[in-house]
C-alpha positions in Angstrom: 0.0 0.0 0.0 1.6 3.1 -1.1 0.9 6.1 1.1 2.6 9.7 1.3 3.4 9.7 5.0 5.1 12.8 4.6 1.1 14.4 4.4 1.1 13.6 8.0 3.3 15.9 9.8 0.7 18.8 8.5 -1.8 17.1 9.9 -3.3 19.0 13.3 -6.0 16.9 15.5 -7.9 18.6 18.3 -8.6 15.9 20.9 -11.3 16.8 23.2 -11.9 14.0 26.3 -11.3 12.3 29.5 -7.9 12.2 29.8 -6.0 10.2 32.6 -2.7 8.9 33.9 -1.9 5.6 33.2 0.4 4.1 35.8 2.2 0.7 35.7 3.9 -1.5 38.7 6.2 -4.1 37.5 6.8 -7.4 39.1 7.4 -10.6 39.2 5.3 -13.6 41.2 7.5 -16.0 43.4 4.5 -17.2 46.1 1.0 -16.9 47.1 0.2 -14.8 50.2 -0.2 -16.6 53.7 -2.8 -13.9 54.8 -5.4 -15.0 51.4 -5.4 -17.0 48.0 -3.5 -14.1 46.2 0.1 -13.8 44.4 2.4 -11.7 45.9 4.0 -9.2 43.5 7.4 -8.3 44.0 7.3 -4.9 43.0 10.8 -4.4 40.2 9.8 -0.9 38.9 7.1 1.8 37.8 6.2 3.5 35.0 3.8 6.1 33.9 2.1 7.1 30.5 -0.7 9.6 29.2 -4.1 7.5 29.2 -8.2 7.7 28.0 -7.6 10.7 25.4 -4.5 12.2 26.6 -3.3 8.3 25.0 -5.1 9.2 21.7 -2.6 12.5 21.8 0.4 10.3 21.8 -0.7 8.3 19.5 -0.9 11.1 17.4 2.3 12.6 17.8 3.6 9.0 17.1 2.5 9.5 13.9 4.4 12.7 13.5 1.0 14.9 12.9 0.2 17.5 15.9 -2.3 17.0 18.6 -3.8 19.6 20.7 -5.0 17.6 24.0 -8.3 18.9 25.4 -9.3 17.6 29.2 -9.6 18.6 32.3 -7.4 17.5 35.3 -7.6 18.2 39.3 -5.2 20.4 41.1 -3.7 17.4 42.5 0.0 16.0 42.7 -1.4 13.1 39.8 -2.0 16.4 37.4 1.6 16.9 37.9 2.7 13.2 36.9 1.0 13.5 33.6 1.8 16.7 32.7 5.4 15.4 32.9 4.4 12.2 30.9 2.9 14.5 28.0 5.7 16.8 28.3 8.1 13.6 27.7 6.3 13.1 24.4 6.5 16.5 23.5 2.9 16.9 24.1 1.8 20.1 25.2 -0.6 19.9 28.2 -1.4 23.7 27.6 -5.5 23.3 26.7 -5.9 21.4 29.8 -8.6 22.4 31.9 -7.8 22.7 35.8 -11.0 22.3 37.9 -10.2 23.2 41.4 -11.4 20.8 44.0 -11.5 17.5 41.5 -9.2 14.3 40.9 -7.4 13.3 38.2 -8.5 10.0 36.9 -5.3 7.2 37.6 -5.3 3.9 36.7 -2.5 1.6 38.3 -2.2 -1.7 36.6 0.2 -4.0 38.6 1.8 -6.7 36.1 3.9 -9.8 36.4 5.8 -11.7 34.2 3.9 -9.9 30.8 0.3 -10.5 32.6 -1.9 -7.9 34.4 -2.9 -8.9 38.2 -4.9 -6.3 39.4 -5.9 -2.8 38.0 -6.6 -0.6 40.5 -8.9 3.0 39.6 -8.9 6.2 41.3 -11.5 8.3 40.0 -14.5 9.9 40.4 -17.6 11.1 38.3 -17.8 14.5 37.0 -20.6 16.5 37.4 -19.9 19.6 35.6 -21.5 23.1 36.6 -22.9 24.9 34.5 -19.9 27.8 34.8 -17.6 24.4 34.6 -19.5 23.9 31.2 -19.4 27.3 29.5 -15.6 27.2 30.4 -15.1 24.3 28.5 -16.9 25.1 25.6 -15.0 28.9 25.2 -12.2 26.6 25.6 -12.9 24.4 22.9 -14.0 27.0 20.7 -10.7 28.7 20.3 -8.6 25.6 20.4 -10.3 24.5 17.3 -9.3 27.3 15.2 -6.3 25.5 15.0 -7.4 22.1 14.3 -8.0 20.4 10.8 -9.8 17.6 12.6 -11.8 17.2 16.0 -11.9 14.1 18.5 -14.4 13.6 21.1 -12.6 10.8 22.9 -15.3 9.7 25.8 -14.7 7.5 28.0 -18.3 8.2 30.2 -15.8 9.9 33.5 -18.3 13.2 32.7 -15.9 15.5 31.2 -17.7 15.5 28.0 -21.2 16.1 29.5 -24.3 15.8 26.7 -24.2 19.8 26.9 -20.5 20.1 26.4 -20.6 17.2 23.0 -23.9 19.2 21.4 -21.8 22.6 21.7 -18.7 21.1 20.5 -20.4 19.2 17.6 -21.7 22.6 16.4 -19.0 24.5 17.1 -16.8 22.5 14.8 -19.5 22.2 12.3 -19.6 26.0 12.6 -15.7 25.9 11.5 -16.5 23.1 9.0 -14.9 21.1 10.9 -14.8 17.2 11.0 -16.0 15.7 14.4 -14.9 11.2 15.3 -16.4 9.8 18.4 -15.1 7.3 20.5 -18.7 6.4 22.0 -19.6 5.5 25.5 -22.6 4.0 27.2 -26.1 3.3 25.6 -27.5 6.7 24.0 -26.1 8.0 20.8 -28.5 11.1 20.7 -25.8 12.6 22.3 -23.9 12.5 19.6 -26.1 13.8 16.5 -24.7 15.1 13.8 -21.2 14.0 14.6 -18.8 13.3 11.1 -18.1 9.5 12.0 -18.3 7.0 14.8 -16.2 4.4 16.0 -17.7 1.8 18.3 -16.8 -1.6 19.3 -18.8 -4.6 18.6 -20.9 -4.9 21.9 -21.2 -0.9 21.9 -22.4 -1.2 18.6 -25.3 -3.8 19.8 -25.8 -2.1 23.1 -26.4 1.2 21.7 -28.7 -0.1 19.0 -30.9 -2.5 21.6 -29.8 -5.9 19.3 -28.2 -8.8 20.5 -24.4 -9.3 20.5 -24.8 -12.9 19.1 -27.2 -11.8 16.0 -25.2 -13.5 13.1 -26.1 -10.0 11.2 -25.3 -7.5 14.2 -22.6 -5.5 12.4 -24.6 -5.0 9.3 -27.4 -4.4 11.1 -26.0 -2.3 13.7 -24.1 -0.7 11.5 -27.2 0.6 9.1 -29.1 1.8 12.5 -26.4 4.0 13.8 -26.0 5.8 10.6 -29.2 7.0 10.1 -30.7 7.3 13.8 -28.7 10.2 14.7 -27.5 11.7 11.4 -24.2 9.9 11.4 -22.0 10.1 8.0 -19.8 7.3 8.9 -19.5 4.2 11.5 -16.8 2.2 11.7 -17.3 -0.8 13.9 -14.4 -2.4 15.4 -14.6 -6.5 15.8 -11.1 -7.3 17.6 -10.0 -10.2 15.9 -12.6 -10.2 13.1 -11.4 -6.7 11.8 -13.1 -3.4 11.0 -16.5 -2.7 9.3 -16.9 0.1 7.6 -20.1 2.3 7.1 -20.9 5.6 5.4 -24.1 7.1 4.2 -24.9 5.7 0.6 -22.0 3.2 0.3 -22.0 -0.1 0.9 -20.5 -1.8 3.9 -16.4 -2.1 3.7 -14.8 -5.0 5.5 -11.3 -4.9 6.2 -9.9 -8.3 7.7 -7.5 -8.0 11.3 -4.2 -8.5 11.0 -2.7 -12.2 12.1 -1.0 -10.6 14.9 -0.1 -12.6 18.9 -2.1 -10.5 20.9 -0.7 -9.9 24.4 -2.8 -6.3 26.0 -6.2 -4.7 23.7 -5.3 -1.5 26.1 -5.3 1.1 24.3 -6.5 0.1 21.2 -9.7 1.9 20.3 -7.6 4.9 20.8 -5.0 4.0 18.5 -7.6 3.4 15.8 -9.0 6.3 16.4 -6.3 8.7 16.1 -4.4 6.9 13.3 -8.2 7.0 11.6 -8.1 11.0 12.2 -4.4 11.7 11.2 -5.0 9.7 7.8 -8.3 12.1 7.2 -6.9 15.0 8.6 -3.6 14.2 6.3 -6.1 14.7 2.9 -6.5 10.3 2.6 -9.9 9.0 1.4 -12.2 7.5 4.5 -11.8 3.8 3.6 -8.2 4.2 3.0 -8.0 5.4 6.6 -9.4 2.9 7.9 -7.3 0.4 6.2 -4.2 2.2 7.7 -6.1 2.4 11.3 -6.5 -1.4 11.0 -2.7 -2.1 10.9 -2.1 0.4 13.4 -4.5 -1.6 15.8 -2.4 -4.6 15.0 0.8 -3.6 15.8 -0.3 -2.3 19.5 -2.1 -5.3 21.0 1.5 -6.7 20.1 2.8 -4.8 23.5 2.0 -4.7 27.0 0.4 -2.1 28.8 -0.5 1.5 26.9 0.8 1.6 24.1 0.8 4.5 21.3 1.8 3.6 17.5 4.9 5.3 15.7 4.8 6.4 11.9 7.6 3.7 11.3 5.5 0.6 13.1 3.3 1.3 11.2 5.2 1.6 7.5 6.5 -1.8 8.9 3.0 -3.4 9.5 1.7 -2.0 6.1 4.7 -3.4 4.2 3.9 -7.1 5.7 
């Protein structure tokens, strides 16, 4: 597949979402615990990386284009840590929203010998205010001035409220401005009008009402989510059974997974996401994209823990 990955690096993706630190604990397992049925974890080092949307952005930088990472954290030492992890990957954590008196979402995942034990989650809902709202919307609206593309990354923590997607949906419609969704949770009214979505299989089925083991789910699913809510494109994700492709009078385009050894799916839907938006920002059809996105998502399950895709993994998984 011959692509002009040079078109990238022009490429500028705004990235709007719950963004979070992603924190690691590496070990090794020698014995069970006398005190319960558990392993004990000898604890050989840590490591941090950018996670939920703030992972989309290095994805995108990994591709060489330029990503403008829109969240909000707390005022809290955890801010701190991934403001030094984005800084590390020459991300700028500029158009990050401080809300005074909130948490920032951490997830510590504690591994042994290549395997995940435990993941352990500090977060908490938000529950914007209304003044939390408009703040984030002003926000949004000048950040997107410099955007060729916009990402609503949700990952349901209440950062992107159903005010907050409606006013950055027409905002970016307002600058002609395409809009991807990384959906969350049942309803998809929220997300009217948006350019393209990119759900996973039981997503797809939940947010549609059909069941997950309907031989004709993806087709079907596909065909309701793209003209319940005034959707141009859905591109359903199917892990090991690839990518389907829909878009408003075209038919359905299929593109196979990768034979890949999977070892971690964190991360994933991100990476197809943002490799998706830095194709289309970049000037490449939609189903070329998408072909491109699928390779990208086959390279990362390859690696443990959070991984983001680089322009020359990817040249490499193309060329096989």
């Amino acid at each position: 597949m011959n692509v002009d990955f040079d078109r990238f690096k022009d490429a500028r993706v705004l990235i709007a979402g719950d963004v979070m630190l992603d924190r690691y604990w590496w070990g090794s397992v020698t014995r069970i615990s006398p005190e319960a049925p558990v392993p004990v974890v000898r604890l050989q080092g840590s490591t941090t990386a950018p996670g939920g949307a703030a992972n989309v952005a290095a994805n995108v930088i990994g591709l060489g284009a330029h990503p403008i990472l829109f969240g909000a954290v707390g005022s809290d030492g955890e801010s701190r840590e991934l403001e030094g992890s984005l800084i590390e990957r020459s991300i700028s954590p500029a158009s990050l929203v401080r809300l005074e008196g909130r948490q920032t979402i951490v997830k510590t995942r504690i591994v042994a010998h290549g395997q995940q034990v435990v993941r352990v989650d500090k977060e908490e809902r938000l529950v914007l205010t209304e003044a939390e709202e408009a703040k984030i919307v002003d926000a949004f609206e000048k950040a997107i001035q410099d955007a060729d593309l916009a990402i609503l990354s949700d990952y349901g923590k209440g950062f992107l409220s159903n005010a907050v997607i409606e006013a950055m949906i027409e905002i970016s419609a307002a600058h002609s401005t395409y809009v991807f969704v990384d959906p969350k949770g049942k309803d998809y009214s929220k997300y009217k009008n948006a350019t393209l979505l990119t759900p996973n299989r039981k997503e797809a089925a939940e947010a549609t009402g059909l069941h997950e083991e309907d031989a004709d789910l993806i087709n079907r699913a596909g065909e309701l989510l793209l003209t319940t809510n005034n959707i141009q494109s859905v591109l359903i994700t199917q892990g090991e059974h690839g990518m389907t492709l829909f878009s408003t009078g075209e038919e359905p385009f299929h593109i196979p997974a990768t034979s890949v050894e999977t070892y971690d799916v964190t991360g994933a839907g991100d990476t197809v996401i943002a490799t998706l938006a830095v194709a289309r920002a970049a000037g490449l059809e939609l189903r070329e994209s998408a072909i491109i996105a699928n390779a990208a998502a086959g390279e990362v399950v390859q690696h443990v823990g959070t991984t983001a895709i680089t322009l020359n993994a990817l040249q490499n998984a193309l060329n096989r």
